[in-house]
BAZA-240641 format. One record per residue (C-alpha): y, z, x; residue in three letters. Coordinates in steps of 0.5 Angstrom, whole numbers, plus 500, padded with zeros to 3 digits. Layout:
BEGIN
<node><y>Y</y><z>Z</z><x>X</x><type>ALA</type></node>
...
END
This chain:
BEGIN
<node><y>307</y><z>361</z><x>191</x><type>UNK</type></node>
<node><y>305</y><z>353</z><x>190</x><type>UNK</type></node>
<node><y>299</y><z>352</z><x>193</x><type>UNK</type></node>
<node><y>300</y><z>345</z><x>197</x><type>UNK</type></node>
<node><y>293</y><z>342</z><x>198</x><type>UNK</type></node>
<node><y>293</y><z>337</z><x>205</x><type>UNK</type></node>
<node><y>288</y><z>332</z><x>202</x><type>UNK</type></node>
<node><y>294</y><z>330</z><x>197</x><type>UNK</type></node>
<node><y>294</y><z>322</z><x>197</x><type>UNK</type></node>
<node><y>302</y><z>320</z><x>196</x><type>UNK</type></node>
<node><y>302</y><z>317</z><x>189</x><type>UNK</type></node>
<node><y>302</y><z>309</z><x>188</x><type>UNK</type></node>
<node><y>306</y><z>304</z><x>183</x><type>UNK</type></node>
<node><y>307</y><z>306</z><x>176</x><type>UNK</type></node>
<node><y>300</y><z>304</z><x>172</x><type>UNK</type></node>
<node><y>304</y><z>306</z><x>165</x><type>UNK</type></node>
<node><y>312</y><z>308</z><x>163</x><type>UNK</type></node>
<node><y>314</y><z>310</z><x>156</x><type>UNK</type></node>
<node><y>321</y><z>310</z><x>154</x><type>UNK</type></node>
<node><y>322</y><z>317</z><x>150</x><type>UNK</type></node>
<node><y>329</y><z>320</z><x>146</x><type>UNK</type></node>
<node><y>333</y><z>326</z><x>148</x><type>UNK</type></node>
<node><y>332</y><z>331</z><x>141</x><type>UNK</type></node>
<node><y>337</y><z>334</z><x>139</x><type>UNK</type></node>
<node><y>333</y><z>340</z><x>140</x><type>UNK</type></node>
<node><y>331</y><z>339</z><x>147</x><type>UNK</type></node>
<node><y>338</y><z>342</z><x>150</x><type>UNK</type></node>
<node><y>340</y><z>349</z><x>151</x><type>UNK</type></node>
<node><y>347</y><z>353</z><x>151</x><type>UNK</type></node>
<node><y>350</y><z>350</z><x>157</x><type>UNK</type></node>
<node><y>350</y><z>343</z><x>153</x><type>UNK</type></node>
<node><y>344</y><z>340</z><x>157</x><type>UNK</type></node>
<node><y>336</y><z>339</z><x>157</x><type>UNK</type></node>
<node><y>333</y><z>345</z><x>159</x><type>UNK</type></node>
<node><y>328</y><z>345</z><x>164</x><type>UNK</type></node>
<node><y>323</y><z>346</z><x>160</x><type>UNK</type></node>
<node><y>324</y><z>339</z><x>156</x><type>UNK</type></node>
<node><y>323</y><z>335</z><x>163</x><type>UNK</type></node>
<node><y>316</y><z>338</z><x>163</x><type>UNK</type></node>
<node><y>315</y><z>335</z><x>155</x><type>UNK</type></node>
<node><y>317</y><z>329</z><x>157</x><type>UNK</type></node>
<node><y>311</y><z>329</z><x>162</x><type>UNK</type></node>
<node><y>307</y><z>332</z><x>157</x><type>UNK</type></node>
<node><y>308</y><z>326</z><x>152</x><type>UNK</type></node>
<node><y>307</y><z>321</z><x>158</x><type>UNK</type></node>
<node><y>301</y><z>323</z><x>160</x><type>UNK</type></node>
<node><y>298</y><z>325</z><x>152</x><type>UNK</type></node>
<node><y>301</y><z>317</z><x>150</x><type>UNK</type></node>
<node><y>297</y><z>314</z><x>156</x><type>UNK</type></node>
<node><y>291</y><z>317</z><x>156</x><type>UNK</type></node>
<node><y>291</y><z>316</z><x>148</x><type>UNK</type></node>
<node><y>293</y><z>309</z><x>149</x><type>UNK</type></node>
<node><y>286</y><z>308</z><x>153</x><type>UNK</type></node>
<node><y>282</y><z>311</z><x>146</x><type>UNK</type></node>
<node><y>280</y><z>317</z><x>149</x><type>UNK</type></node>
<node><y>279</y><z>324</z><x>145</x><type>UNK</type></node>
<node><y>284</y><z>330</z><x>146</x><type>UNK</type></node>
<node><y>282</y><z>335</z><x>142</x><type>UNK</type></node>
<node><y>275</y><z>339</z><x>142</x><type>UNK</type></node>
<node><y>269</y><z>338</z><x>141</x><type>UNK</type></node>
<node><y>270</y><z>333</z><x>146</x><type>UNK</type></node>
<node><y>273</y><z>335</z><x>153</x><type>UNK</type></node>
<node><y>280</y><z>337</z><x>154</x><type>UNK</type></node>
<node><y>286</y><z>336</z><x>159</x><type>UNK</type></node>
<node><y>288</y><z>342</z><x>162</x><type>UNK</type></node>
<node><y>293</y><z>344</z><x>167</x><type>UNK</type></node>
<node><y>291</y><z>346</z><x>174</x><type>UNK</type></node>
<node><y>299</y><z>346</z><x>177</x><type>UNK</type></node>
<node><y>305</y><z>343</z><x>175</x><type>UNK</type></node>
<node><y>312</y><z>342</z><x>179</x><type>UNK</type></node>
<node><y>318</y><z>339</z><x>177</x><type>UNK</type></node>
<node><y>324</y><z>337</z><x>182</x><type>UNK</type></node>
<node><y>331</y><z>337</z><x>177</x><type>UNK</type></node>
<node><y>336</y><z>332</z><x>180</x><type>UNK</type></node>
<node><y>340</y><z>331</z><x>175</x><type>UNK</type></node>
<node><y>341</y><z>334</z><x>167</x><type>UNK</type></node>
<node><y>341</y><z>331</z><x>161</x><type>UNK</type></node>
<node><y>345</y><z>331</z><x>155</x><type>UNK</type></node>
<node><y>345</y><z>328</z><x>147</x><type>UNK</type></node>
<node><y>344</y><z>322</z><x>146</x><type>UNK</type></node>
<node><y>339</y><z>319</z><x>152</x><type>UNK</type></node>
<node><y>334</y><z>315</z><x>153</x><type>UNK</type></node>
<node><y>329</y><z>318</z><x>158</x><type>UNK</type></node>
<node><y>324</y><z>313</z><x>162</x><type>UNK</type></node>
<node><y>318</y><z>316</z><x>164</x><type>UNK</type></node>
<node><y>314</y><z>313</z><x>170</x><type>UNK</type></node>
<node><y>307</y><z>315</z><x>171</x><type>UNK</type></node>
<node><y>304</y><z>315</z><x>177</x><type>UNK</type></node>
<node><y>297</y><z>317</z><x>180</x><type>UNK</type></node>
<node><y>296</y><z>321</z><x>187</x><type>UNK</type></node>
<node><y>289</y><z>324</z><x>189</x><type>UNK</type></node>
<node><y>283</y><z>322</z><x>184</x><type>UNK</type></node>
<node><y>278</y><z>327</z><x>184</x><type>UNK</type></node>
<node><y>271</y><z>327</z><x>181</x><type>UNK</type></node>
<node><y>273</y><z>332</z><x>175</x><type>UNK</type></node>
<node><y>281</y><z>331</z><x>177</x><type>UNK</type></node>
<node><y>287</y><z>327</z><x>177</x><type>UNK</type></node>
<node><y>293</y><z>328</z><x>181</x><type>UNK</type></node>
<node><y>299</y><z>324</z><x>176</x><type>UNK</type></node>
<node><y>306</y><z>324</z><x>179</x><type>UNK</type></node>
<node><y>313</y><z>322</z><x>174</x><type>UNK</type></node>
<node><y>319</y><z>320</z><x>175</x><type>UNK</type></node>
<node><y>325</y><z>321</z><x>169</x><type>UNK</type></node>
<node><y>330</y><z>316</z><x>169</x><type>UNK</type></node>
<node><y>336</y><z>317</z><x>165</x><type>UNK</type></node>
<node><y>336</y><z>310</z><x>161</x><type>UNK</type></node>
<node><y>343</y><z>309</z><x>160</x><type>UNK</type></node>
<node><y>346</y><z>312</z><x>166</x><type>UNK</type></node>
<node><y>340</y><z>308</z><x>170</x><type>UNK</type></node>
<node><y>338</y><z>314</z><x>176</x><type>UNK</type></node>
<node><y>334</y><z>318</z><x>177</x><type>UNK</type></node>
<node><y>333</y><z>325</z><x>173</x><type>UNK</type></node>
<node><y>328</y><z>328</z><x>175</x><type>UNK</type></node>
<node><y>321</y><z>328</z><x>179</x><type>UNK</type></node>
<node><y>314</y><z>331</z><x>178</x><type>UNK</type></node>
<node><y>308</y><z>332</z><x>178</x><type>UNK</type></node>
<node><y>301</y><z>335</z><x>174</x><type>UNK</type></node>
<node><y>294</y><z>335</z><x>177</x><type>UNK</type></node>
<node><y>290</y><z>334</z><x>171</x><type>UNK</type></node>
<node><y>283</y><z>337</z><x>169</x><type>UNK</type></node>
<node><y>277</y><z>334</z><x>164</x><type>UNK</type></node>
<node><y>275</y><z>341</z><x>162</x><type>UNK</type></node>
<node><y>269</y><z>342</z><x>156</x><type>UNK</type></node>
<node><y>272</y><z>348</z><x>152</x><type>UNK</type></node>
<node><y>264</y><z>350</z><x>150</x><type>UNK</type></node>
<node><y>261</y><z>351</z><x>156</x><type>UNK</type></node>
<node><y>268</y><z>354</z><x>160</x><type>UNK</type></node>
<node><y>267</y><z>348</z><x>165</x><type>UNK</type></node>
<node><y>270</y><z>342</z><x>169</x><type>UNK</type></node>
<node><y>268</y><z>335</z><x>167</x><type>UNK</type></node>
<node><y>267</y><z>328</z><x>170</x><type>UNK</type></node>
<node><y>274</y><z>325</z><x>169</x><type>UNK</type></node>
<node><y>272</y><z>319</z><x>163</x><type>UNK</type></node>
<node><y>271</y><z>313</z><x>166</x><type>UNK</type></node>
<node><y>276</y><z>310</z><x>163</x><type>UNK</type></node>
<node><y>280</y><z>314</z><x>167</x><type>UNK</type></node>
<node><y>278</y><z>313</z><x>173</x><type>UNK</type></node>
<node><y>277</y><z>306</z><x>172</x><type>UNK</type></node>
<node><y>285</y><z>306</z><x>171</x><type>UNK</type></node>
<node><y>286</y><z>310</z><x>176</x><type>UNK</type></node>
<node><y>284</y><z>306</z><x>181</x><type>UNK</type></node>
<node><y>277</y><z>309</z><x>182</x><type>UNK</type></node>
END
């Protein structure tokens, strides 16, 4: 079951959307982007955002992990497309960040999806939660 936390802020505008391409790859048997694509397409915008700001993704230095994930399909894709993926933020903790994404197919111009990610700074040495860095809280709103 889906924990639904009551203190969730409904996310604001877009602070950064990337254009990606539908690979080849990304489809399955049926013809179409299998589901987990969609959660890759999320994943790439959140990593091209938070390594546009500088930031380091790797260790020794504190890495992004999921706390959760969801993702809501309204329509499928297939090859060749062009998805645009807008990310939005919702509740901003002090060791947390709430991201939301809306998939939009570019060249049929609607809505492909829609979800979300609660994203953790975490330090893999001391197996702990970290204050978000200020940059992020700064693009955040925060």
């Amino acid at each position: 079951m889906i924990r639904i936390v009551s203190d969730d802020a409904p996310p604001g505008a877009p602070i950064f959307t990337t254009v990606i391409p539908v690979r080849w790859g990304d489809m399955d048997a049926e013809g179409h982007v299998n589901n987990t694509g969609y959660f890759r397409f999320m994943e790439e915008t959140r990593m091209r955002w938070v390594s546009g700001m500088g930031l380091p993704t790797k260790p020794p230095h504190p890495v992004i992990v999921l706390l959760n994930a969801a993702c809501h399909y309204a329509r499928p894709l297939g090859y060749p497309a062009t998805v645009e993926v807008a990310l939005a933020i919702g509740r901003l903790g002090s060791t947390s960040v709430q991201t939301h994404y809306i998939l939009r197919h570019v060249e049929a111009d609607a809505v492909c999806a829609e979800g979300y990610a609660t994203l953790v700074w975490y330090d893999v040495t001391t197996k702990k939660a970290v204050a978000l860095p200020p940059q992020i809280s700064t693009a955040c709103g925060g």
